[in-house]
KELUMVO-424479 format. One record per residue (C-alpha): residue in one letter; z, y, x negated. Coordinates in Angstrom, 1 decimal, decimal comma. Example, Ala and Ser with C-alpha at 12.3 -4.5 7.8 and 13.67 -1.06 7.14 Angstrom:
2
PT A 7,8 -4,5 -12,3 $
PT S 7,1 -1,1 -13,7 $
//
This chain:
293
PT X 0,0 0,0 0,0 $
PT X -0,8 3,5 -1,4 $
PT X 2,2 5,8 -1,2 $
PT X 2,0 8,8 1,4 $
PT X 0,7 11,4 0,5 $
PT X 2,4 14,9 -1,4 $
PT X 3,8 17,5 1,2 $
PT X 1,1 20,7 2,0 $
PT X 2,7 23,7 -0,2 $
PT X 4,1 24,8 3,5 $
PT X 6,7 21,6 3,2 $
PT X 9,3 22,1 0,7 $
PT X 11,5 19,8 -0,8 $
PT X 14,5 18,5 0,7 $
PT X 17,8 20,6 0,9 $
PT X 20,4 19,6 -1,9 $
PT X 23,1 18,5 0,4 $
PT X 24,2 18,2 4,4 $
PT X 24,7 20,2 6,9 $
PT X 27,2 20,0 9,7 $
PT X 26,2 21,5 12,6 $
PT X 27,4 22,1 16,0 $
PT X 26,0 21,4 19,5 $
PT X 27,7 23,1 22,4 $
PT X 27,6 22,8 26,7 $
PT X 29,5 25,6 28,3 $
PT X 29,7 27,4 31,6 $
PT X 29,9 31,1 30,9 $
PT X 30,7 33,6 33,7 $
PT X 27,6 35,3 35,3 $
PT X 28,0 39,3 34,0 $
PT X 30,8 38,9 31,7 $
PT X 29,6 39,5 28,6 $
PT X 33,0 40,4 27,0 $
PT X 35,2 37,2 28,1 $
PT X 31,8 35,0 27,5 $
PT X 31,9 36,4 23,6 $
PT X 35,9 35,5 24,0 $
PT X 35,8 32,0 24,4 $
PT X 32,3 31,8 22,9 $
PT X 34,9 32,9 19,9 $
PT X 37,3 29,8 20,7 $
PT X 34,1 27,4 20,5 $
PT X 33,3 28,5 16,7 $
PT X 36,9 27,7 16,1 $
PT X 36,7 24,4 18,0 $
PT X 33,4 23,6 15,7 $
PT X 34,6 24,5 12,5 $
PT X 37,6 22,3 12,7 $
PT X 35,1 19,7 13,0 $
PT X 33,7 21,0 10,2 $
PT X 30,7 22,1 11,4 $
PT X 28,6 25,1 9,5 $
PT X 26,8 26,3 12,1 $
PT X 26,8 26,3 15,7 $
PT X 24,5 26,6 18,3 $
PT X 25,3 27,7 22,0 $
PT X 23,2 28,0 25,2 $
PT X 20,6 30,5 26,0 $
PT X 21,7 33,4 27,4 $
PT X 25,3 32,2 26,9 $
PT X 26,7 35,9 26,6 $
PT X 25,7 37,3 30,1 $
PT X 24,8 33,3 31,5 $
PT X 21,5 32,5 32,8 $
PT X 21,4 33,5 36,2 $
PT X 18,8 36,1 37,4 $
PT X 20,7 37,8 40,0 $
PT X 23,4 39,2 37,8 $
PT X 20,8 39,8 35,0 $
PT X 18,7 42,1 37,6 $
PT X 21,8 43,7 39,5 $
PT X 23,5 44,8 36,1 $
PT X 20,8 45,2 33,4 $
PT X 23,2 47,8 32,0 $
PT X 25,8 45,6 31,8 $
PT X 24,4 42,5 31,2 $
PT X 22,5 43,2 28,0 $
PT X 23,6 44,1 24,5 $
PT X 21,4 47,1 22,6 $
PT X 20,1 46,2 19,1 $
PT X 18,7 49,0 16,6 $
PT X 15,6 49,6 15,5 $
PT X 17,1 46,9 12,4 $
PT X 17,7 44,5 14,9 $
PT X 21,6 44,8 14,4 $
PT X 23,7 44,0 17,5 $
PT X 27,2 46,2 17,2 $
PT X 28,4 46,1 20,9 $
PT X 32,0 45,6 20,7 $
PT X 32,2 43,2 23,5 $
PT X 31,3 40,7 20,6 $
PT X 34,5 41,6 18,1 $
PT X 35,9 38,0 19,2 $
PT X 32,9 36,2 18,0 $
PT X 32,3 38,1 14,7 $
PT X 35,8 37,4 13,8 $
PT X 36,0 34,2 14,9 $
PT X 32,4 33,4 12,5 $
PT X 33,6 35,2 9,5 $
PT X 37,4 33,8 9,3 $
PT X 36,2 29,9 10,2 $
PT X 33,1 30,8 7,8 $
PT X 30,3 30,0 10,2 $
PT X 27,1 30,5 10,9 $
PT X 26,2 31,3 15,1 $
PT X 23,3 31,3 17,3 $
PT X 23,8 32,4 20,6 $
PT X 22,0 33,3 23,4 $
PT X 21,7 36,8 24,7 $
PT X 19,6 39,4 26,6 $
PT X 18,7 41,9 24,6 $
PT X 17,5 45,2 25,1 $
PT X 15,2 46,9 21,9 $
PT X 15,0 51,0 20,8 $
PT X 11,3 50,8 22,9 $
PT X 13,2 49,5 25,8 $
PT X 11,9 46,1 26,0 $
PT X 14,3 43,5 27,4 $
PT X 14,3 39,6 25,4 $
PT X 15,5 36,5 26,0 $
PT X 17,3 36,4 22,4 $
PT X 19,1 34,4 20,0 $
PT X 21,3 36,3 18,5 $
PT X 22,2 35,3 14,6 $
PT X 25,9 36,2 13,8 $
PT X 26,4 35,1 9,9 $
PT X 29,9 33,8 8,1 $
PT X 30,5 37,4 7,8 $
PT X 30,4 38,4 10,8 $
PT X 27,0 40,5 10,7 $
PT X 25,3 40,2 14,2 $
PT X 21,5 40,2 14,3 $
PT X 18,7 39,5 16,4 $
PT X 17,1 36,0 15,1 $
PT X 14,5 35,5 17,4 $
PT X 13,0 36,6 21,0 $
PT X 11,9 33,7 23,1 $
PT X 8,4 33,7 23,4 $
PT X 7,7 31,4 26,0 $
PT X 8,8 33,1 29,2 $
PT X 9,5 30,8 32,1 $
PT X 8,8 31,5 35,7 $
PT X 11,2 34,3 37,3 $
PT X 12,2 35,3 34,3 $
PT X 8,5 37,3 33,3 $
PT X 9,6 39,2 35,9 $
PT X 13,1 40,9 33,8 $
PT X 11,8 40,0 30,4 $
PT X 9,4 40,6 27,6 $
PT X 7,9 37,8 25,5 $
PT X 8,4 38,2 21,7 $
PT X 5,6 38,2 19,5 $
PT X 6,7 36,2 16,6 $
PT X 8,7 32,7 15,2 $
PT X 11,6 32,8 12,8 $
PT X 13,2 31,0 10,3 $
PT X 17,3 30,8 9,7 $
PT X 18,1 30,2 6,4 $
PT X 21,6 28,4 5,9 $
PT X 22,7 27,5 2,2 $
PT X 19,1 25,6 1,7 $
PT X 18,1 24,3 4,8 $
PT X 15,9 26,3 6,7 $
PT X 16,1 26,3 10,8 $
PT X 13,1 27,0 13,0 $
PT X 14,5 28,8 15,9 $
PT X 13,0 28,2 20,0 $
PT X 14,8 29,0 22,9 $
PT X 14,0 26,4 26,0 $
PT X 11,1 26,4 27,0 $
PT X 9,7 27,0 24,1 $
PT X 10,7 23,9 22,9 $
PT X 7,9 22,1 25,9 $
PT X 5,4 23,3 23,4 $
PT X 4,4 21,1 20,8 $
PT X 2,9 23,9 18,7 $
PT X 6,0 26,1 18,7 $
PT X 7,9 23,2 16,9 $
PT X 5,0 22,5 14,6 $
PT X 4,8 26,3 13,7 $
PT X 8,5 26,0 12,4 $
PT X 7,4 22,6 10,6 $
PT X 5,0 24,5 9,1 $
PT X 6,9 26,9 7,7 $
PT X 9,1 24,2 6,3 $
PT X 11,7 23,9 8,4 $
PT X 14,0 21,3 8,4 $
PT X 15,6 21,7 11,8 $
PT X 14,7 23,6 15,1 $
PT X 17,5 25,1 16,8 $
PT X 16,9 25,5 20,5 $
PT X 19,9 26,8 22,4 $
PT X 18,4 26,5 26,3 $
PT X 19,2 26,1 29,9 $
PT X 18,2 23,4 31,9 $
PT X 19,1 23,5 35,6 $
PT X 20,2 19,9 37,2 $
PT X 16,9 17,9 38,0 $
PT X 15,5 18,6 34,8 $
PT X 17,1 15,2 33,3 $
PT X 13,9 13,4 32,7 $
PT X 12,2 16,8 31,1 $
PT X 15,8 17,9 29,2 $
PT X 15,6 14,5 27,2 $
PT X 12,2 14,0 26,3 $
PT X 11,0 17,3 25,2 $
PT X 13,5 17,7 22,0 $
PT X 13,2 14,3 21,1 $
PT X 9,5 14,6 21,2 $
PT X 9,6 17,9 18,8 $
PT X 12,0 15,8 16,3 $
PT X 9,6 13,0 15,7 $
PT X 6,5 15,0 16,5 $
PT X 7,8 17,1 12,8 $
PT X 10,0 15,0 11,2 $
PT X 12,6 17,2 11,3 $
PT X 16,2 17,4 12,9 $
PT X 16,8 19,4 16,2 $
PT X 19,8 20,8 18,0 $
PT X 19,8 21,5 21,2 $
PT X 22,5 23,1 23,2 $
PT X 22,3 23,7 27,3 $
PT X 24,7 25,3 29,6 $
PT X 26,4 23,2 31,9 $
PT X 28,1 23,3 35,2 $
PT X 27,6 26,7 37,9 $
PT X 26,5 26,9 41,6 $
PT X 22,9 26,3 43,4 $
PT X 20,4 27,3 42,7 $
PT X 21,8 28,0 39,2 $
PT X 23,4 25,2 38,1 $
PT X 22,9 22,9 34,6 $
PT X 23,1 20,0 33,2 $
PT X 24,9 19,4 29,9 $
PT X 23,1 16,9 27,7 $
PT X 23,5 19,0 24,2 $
PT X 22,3 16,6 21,5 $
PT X 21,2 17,0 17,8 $
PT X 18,2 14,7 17,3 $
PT X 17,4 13,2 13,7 $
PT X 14,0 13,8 12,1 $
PT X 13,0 10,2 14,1 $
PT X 13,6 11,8 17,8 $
PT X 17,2 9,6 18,1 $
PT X 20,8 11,1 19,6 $
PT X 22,9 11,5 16,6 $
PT X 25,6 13,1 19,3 $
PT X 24,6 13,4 22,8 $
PT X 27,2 15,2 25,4 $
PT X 27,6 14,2 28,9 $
PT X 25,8 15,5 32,3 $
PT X 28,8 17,5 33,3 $
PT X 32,5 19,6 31,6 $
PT X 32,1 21,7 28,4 $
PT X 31,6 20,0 24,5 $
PT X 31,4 20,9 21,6 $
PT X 29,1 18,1 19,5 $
PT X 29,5 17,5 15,4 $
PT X 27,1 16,5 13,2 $
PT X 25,4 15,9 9,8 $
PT X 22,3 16,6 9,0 $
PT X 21,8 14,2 5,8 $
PT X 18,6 15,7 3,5 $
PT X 18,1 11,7 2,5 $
PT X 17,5 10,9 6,4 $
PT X 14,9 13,7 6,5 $
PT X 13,4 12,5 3,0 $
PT X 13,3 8,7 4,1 $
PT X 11,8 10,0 7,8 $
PT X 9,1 12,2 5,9 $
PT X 8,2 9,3 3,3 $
PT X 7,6 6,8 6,5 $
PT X 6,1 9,2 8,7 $
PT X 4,0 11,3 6,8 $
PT X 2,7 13,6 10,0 $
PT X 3,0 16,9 8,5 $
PT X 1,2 15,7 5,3 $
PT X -1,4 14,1 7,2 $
PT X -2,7 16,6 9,8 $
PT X -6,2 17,9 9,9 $
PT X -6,4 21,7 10,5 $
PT X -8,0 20,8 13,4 $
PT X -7,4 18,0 14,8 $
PT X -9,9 17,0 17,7 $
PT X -12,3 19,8 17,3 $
PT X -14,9 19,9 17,7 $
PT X -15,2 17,4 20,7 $
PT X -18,2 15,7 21,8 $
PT X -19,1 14,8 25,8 $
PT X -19,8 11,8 26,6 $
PT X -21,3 10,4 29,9 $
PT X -19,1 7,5 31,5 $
//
């Protein structure tokens, strides 16, 4: 057998050592931005006495994901970021503390509102001191929410000791591209923190599974969980290894906070076997021919 072969100039080498990561499912309060940041800030804590480095929460965790408080409060509900993409709304004190004295890196999601007055579906990047950015602005609006939101224009990259994180937010994540675009730009893992609603089982645990194995890379996905009709979600946070399997998978109902390690000789092993992202033709399929059946 001839070995695989070499990793485009896109795919770097393996980080040096693991990372522990965090999963979480949580109900936050529809509105309340500043007691949503308060026990987003007793989650950190929870995580990094698991050890975990960085931790993901759901989308639109600090106002919660539900559209009639988002369009009755807009004012309320969102946080402002400058024209750096610095977040210093003081509602968030409780979760910069809590990141800079457990020493961990955040993603959470937000709705954000930009100096040219656009409003994103966010994830917010708070850093192990305590520095609160905006990482990335979903791109991939879904339904309704094209109707309070802006899509953003580009993909991002976290970059945590070596390991470099693709970031999506839900629906991005149905899009095999968008997790390819983060392979691409070597990425190890793909952080999605997202919000399925209950009936969305089937979807929920075949897209991020599907993006894992599709890149050879590790995702973590985090939901909310819990609320009333029409707005209420379904748990199932999970990190998936570089082969699409659960390393931790939480349960369909009640808050969690998941550990675990992402090993760089998993991803190495996954990459040598499965040698996708080395393989791919620019463009695949094209051009097509028609045939008559």
């Amino acid at each position: 057998m001839t070995p695989p072969p070499a990793l485009p100039p896109t795919v770097p080498t393996v980080p040096a050592a693991p990372l522990t990561v965090a999963t979480v499912q949580a109900a936050p309060a529809p509105g309340d931005v500043a007691g949503n940041a308060l026990a987003a800030a007793d989650l950190l804590r929870r995580a990094a006495e698991q050890g975990a480095r960085v931790v993901v929460l759901p989308e639109l965790y600090l106002c919660a994901y539900h559209p009639p408080a988002l369009a009755a409060d807009p004012a309320g509900t969102h946080v402002a970021a400058d024209p750096q993409g610095l977040v210093a709304d003081p509602r968030l004190d409780p979760l910069r503390t809590a990141a800079r004295e457990a020493g961990v890196s955040a993603v959470v999601g937000a709705a954000v509102r930009h100096p040219d007055g656009r409003a994103t579906i966010s994830a917010l990047v708070v850093d192990r001191a305590g520095t609160t950015r905006v990482g990335y602005d979903k791109q991939q609006l879904w339904g309704g929410e094209r109707e309070l939101f802006s899509p953003g224009g580009r993909g991002a990259t976290l970059l945590v000791d070596d390991w470099r994180l693709g970031l999506g937010i839900c629906y991005d994540g149905c899009f095999p591209e968008h997790g390819r675009a983060a392979a691409l730009d070597g990425a190890h893992g793909y952080l999605c923190p997202s919000g399925y609603l209950t009936g969305s089982e089937h979807r929920r645990d075949l897209y991020y599974p599907a993006r894992a194995l599709d890149n050879t890379m590790f995702v973590v996905f985090a939901n909310s969980v819990g609320g009333a009709d029409p707005w209420r979600f379904n748990g199932g946070a999970a990190v998936y290894d570089p082969q699409g399997r659960p390393l931790v998978r939480g349960a369909d109902e009640g808050t969690a906070v998941l550990v675990a390690t992402l090993d760089p000789a998993i991803l190495a092993a996954t990459r040598a076997d499965h040698s996708m992202l080395a393989d791919r033709l620019p463009d695949a399929g094209a051009p097509r021919a028609s045939l008559v059946g």
